[in-house]
Each structure stands twice: as C-alpha cells, then as structure tokens.
DRENBALUM-6895 format. One record per residue (C-alpha): residue number from 1; residue in one letter; x, y, z. Coordinates in nm, 2 decimals. Layout:
N
<pt resi="NUM" resn="a" east="X" north="Y" up="Z"/>
...
//
This chain:
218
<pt resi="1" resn="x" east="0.00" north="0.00" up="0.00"/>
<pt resi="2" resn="x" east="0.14" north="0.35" up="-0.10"/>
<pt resi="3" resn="x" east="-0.02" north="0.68" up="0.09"/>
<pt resi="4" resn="x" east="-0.05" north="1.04" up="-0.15"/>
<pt resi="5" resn="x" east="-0.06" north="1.34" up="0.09"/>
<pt resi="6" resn="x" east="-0.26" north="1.62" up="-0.05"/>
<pt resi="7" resn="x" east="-0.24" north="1.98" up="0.06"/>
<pt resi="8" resn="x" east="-0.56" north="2.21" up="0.01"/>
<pt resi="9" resn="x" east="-0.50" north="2.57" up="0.00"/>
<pt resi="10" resn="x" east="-0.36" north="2.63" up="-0.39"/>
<pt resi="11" resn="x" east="-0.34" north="2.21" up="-0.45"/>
<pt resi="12" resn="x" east="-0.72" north="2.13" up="-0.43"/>
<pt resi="13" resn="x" east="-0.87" north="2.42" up="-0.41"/>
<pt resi="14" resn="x" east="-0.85" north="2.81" up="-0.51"/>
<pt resi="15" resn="x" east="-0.85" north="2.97" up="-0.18"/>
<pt resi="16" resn="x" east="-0.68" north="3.33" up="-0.26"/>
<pt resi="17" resn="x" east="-1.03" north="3.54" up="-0.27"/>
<pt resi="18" resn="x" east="-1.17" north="3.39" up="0.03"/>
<pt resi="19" resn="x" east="-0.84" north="3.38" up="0.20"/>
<pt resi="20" resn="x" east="-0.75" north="3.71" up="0.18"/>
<pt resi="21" resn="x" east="-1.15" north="3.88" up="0.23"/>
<pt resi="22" resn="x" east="-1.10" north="3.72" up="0.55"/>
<pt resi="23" resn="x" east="-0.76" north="3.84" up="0.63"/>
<pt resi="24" resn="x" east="-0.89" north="4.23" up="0.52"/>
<pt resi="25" resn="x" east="-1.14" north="4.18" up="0.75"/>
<pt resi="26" resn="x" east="-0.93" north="4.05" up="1.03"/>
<pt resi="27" resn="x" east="-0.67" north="4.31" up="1.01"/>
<pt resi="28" resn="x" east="-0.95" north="4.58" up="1.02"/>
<pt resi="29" resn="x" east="-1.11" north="4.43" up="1.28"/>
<pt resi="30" resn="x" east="-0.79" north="4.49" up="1.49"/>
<pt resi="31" resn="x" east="-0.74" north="4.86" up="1.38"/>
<pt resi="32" resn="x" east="-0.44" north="4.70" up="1.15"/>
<pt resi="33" resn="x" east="-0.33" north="4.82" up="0.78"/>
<pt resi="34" resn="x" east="-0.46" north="4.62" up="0.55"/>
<pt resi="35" resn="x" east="-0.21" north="4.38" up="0.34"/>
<pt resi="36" resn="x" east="-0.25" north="4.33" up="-0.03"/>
<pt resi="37" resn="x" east="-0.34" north="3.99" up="-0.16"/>
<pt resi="38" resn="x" east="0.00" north="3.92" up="-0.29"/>
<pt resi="39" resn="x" east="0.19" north="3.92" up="0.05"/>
<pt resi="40" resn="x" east="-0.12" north="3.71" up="0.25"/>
<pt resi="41" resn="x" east="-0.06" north="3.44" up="0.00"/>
<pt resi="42" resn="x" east="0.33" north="3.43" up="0.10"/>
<pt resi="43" resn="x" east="0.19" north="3.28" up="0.44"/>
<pt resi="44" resn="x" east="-0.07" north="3.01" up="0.30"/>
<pt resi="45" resn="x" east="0.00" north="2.64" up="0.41"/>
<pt resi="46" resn="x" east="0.12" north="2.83" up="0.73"/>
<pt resi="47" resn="x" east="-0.11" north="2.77" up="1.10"/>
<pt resi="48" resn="x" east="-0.29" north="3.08" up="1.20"/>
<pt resi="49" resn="x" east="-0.07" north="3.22" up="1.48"/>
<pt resi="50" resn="x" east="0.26" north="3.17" up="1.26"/>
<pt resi="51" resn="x" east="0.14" north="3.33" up="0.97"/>
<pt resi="52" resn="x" east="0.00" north="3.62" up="1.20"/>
<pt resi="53" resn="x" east="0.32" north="3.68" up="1.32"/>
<pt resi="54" resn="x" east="0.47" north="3.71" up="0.97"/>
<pt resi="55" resn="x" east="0.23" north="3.96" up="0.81"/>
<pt resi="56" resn="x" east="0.19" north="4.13" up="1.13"/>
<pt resi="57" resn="x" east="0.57" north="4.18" up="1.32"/>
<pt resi="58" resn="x" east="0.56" north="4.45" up="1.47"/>
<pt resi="59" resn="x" east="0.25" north="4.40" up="1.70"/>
<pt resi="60" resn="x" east="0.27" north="4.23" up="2.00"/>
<pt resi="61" resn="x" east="0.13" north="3.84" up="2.01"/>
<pt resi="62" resn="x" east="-0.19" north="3.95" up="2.20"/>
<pt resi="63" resn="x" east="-0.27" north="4.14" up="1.91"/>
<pt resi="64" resn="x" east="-0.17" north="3.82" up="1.71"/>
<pt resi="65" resn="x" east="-0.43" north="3.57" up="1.92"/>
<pt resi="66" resn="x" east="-0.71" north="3.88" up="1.80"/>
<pt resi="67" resn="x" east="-0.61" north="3.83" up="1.46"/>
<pt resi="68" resn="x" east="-0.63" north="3.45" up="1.46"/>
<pt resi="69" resn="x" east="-1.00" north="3.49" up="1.58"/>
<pt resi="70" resn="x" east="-1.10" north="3.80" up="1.38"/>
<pt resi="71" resn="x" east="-0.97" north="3.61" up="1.08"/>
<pt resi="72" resn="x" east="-1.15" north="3.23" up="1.16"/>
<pt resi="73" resn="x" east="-1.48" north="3.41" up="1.18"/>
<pt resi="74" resn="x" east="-1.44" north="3.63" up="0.90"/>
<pt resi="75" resn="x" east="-1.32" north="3.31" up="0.67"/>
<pt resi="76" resn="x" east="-1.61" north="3.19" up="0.79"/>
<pt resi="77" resn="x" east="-1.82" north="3.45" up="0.66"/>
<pt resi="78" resn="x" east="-1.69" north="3.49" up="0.36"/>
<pt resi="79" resn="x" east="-1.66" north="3.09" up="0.28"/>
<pt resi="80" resn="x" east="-2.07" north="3.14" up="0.28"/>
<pt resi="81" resn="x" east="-2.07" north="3.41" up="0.04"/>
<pt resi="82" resn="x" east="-1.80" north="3.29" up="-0.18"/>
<pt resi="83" resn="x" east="-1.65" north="2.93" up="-0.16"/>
<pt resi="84" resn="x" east="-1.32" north="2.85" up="-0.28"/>
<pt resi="85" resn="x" east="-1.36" north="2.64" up="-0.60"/>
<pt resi="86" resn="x" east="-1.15" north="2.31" up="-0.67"/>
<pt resi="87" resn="x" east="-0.90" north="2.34" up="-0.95"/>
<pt resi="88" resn="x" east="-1.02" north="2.20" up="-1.30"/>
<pt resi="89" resn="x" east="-0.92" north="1.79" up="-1.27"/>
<pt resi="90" resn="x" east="-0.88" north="1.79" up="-0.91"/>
<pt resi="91" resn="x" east="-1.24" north="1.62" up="-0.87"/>
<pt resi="92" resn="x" east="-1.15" north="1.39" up="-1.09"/>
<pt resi="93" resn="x" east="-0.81" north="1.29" up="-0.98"/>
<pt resi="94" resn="x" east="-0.91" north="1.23" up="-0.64"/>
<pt resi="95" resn="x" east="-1.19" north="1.01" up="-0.75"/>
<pt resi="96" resn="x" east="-0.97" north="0.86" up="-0.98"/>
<pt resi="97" resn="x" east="-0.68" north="0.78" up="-0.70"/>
<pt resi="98" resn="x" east="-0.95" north="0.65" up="-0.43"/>
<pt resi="99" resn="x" east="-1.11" north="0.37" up="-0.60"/>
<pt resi="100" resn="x" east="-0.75" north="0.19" up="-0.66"/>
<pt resi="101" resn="x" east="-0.68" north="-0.03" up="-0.47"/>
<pt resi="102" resn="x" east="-0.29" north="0.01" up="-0.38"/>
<pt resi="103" resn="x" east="-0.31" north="0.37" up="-0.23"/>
<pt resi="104" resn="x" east="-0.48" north="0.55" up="0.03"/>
<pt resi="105" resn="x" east="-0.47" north="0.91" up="0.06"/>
<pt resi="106" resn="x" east="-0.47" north="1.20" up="0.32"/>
<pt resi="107" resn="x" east="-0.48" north="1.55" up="0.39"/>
<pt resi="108" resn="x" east="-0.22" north="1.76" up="0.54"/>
<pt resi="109" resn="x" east="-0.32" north="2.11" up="0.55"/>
<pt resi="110" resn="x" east="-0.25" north="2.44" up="0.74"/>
<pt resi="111" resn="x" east="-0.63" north="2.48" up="0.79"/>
<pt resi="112" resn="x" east="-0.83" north="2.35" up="1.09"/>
<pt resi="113" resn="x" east="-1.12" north="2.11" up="1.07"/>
<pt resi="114" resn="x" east="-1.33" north="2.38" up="1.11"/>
<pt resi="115" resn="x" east="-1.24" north="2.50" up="0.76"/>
<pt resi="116" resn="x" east="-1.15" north="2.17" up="0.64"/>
<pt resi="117" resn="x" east="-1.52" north="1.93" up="0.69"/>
<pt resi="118" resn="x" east="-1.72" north="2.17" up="0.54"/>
<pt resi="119" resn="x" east="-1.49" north="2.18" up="0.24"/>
<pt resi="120" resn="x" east="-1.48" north="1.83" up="0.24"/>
<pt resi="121" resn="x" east="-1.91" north="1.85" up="0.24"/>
<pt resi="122" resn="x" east="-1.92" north="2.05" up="-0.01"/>
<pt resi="123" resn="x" east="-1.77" north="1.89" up="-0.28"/>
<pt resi="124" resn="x" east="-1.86" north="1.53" up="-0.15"/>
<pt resi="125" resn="x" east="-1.52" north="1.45" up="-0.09"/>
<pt resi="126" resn="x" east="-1.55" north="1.28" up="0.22"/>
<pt resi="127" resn="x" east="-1.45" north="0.91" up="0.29"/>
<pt resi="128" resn="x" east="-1.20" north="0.96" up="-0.01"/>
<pt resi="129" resn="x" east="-0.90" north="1.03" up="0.19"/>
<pt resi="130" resn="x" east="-0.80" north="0.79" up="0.47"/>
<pt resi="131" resn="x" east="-0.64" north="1.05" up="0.73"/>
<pt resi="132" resn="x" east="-0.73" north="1.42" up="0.76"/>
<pt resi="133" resn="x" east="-0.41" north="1.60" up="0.95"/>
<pt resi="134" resn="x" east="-0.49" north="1.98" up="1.04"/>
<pt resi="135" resn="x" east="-0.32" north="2.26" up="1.23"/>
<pt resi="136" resn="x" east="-0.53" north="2.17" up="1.52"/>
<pt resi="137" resn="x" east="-0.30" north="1.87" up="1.63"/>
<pt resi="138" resn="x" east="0.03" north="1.99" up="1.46"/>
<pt resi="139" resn="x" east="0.31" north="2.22" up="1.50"/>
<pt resi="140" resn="x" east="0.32" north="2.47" up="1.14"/>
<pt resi="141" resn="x" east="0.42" north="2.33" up="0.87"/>
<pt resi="142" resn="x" east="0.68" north="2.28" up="0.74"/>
<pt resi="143" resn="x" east="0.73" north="2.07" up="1.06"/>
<pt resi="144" resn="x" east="0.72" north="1.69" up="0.96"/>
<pt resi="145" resn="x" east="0.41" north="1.63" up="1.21"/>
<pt resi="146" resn="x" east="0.15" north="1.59" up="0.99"/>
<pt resi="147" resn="x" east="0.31" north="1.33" up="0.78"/>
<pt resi="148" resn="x" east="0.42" north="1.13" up="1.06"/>
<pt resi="149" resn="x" east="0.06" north="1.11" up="1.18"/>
<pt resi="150" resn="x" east="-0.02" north="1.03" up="0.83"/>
<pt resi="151" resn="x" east="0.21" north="0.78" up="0.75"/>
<pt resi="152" resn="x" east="0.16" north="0.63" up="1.13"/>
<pt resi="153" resn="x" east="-0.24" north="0.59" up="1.04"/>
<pt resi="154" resn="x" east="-0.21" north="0.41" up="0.73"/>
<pt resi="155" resn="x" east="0.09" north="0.15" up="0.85"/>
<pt resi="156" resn="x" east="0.30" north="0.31" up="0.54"/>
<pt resi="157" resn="x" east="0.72" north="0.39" up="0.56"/>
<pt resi="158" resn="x" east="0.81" north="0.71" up="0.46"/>
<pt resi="159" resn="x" east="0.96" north="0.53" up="0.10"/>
<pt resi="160" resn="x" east="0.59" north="0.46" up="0.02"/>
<pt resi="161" resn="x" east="0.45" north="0.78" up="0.10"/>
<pt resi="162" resn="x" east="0.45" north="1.13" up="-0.14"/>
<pt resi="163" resn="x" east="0.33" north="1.49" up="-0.05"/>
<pt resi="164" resn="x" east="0.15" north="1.70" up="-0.28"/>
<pt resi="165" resn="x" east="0.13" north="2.04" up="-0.27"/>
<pt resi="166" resn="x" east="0.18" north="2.43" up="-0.40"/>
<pt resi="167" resn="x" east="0.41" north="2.58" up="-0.12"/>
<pt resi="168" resn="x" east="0.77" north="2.58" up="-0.01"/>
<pt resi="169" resn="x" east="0.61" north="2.51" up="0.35"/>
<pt resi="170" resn="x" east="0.45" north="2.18" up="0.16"/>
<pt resi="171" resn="x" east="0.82" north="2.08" up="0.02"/>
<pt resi="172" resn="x" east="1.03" north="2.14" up="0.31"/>
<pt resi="173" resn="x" east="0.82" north="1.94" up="0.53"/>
<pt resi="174" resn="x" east="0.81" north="1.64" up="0.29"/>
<pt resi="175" resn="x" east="1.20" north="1.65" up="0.28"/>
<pt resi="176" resn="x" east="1.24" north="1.69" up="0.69"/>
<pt resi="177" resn="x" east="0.97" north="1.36" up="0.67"/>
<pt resi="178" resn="x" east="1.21" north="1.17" up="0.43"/>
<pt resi="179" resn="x" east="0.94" north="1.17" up="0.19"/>
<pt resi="180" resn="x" east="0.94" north="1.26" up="-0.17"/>
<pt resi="181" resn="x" east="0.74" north="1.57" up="-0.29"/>
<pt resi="182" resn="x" east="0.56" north="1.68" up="-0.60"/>
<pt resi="183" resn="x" east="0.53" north="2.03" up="-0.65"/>
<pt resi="184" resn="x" east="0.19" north="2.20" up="-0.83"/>
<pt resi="185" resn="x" east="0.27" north="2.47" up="-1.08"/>
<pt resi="186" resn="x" east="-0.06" north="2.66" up="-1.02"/>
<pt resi="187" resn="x" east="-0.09" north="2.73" up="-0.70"/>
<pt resi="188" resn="x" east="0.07" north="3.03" up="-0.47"/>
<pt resi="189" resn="x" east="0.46" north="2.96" up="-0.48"/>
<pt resi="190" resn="x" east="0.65" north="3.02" up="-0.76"/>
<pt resi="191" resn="x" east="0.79" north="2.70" up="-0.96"/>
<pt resi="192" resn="x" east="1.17" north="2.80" up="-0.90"/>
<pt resi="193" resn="x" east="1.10" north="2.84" up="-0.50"/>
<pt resi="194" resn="x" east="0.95" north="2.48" up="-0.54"/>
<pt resi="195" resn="x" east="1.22" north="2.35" up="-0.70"/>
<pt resi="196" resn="x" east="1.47" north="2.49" up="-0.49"/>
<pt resi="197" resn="x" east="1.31" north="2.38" up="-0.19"/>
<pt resi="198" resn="x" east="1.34" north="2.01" up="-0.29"/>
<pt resi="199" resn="x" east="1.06" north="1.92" up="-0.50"/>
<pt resi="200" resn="x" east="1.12" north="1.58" up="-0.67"/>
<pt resi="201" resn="x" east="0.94" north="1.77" up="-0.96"/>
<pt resi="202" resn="x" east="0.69" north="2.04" up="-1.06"/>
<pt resi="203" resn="x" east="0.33" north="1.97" up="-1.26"/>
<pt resi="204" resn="x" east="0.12" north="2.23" up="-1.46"/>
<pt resi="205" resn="x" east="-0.21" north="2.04" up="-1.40"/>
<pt resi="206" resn="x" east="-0.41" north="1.76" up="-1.27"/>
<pt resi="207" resn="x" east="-0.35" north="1.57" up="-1.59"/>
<pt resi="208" resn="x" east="0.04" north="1.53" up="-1.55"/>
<pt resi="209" resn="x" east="0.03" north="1.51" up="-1.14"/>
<pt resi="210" resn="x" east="-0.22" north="1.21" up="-1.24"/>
<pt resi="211" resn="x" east="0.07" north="1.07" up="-1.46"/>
<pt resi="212" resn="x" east="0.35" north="1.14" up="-1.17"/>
<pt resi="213" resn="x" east="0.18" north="0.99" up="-0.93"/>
<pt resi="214" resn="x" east="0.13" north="0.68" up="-1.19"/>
<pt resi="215" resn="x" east="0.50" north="0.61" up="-1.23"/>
<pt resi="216" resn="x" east="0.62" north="0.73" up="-0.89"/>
<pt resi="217" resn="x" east="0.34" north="0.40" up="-0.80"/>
<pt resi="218" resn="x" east="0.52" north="0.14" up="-0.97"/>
//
C-alpha cells in the first residue's frame, strides 16, 4: 500500500479570494493596515498564529491571538458568500486515485477542521481520503508532524508515501519527513522556489500530477 498526501490551499482548491477577504477583515477588525493579496498568500500552508506573526511583526502576540480569531470568523463568513472552488481535474483525480486499490490518501493542511469538513461537504469528498491531518494537532508546517501522523495511520514507511502540494512550506516538510514531494505549478509559490526547496518535480495540472503519481506507484 502506497499513501498520496494532499495539501488544500492552492493544491485542491482556489482559496486566494476567500483567504484574503478574510484576512482584510481580520486586520481591520484589529485597527491594522490592511495587506495586499500578494503578500497574505506568502503565508498560505502556514497555521494561523505563525502566519499572523509574519504579516503582522511588529505587533505584540496579543494582538496576534485577536487576529487568529478575527480572521476564523471572518473566513467563515466569507466561505458562505464565496467558496473557494476546486482546480479543474482535481475532482476527478481524487476520485480517480481513491477507487485503486494500492493507495490511500490523506490530507495535510494548514487549515483546521473547522475550515476543512465543510470543504470536504461540499464537494462530496469525504470518505475519499484515509487521514485528515490539520493545524489543530500539529506544529506549522513545514514541521514533519503531519506526515508522521499520516504515515503512522495508514501502516505506510516514509519510501511509500508522497506529498502533494503548491508551497515551499509543503516541500520542506516532505523533505524533513524523508518523503518525496511533487510540487503544483498553479498554485501560490513560484515553480523556481518549489524546486529549490526540494521538490522531486513540478506539474502544470491535474493531468500530468495524475501521470506522476502513476510512475512514482510502480
């Protein structure tokens, strides 16, 4: 049995408008400038309180715990008016990867459940992946947590495990796990960072991740 670790944010779905509505209306909630889309998406993959930090140095953490909530309600608010679509083919890749019979899959994402389930619900995606790892549990990525819960669920060794995902956060944490990573091309970290990072190599869509994850299954 072989286990494919998904990220969410920028690998499964299109998060960026909902992501940073919700960090405009955090940081105005706060009495904070607000930061363009560009520079929230630096921290995506990140847990809350770490990627406060970053886009938000210079205040103190107290200020950082008022962001984290401003920012889970707001997401939540503007999840209702606007959710974050899948990327074209991811539907039917993960359909496609869940009915064989020699892999499982999982989630590992900076998100917590409470962002996660419904996103799960509304594209009927639940019961395909075998573990769901969140930032509730886990230290930020790109700590190797998440995987090691992962790979403990399933009974799988780190040689028959891959990560997928769009971030630098999602490579380094695959290499600190011993795992091998695929990077996404269309997602919210450039292809060069990716590669740099240590991805094993980069896709442009579902099509050719399909294919990679193929022959890495041999």
């Amino acid at each position: 049995m072989r286990l494919v670790i998904f990220d969410v944010d920028g690998t499964l779905v299109d998060s960026q408008q909902v992501i940073h509505l919700g960090m405009t209306a955090a940081f105005e909630a706060v009495g904070l400038p607000v930061l363009p889309k560009e520079q929230v998406l630096t921290t995506v993959g990140l847990s809350l309180p770490v990627a406060m930090a970053r886009l938000a140095p210079h205040a103190d953490t107290s200020v950082h715990g008022l962001l984290v909530e401003a920012y889970k309600d707001a997401f939540t608010a503007a999840r209702i008016k606007e959710f974050a679509p899948l990327y074209p083919g991811a539907l039917e890749c993960i359909e496609a990867l869940s009915a064989r019979d020699d892999l499982l899959l999982a989630i590992a994402t900076g998100k917590g459940r409470r962002g996660l389930l419904p996103m799960l619900d509304t594209y009927g995606l639940h019961g395909r992946f075998f573990s769901l790892q969140t930032a509730d549990d886990h230290p930020s990525k790109p700590h190797p947590s998440m995987l090691h819960r992962a790979m403990s669920e399933a009974g799988v060794e780190s040689e028959r495990a891959v990560m997928i995902g769009d971030t630098t956060y999602d490579i380094e944490m695959a290499v600190a796990a011993g795992i091998p990573a695929i990077g996404v091309a269309w997602g919210y970290h450039p292809v060069e960072a990716l590669q740099n990072a240590g991805a094993a190599q980069v896709v442009q869509d579902f099509s050719a991740l399909s294919a990679a994850i193929e022959d890495w299954a041999v």
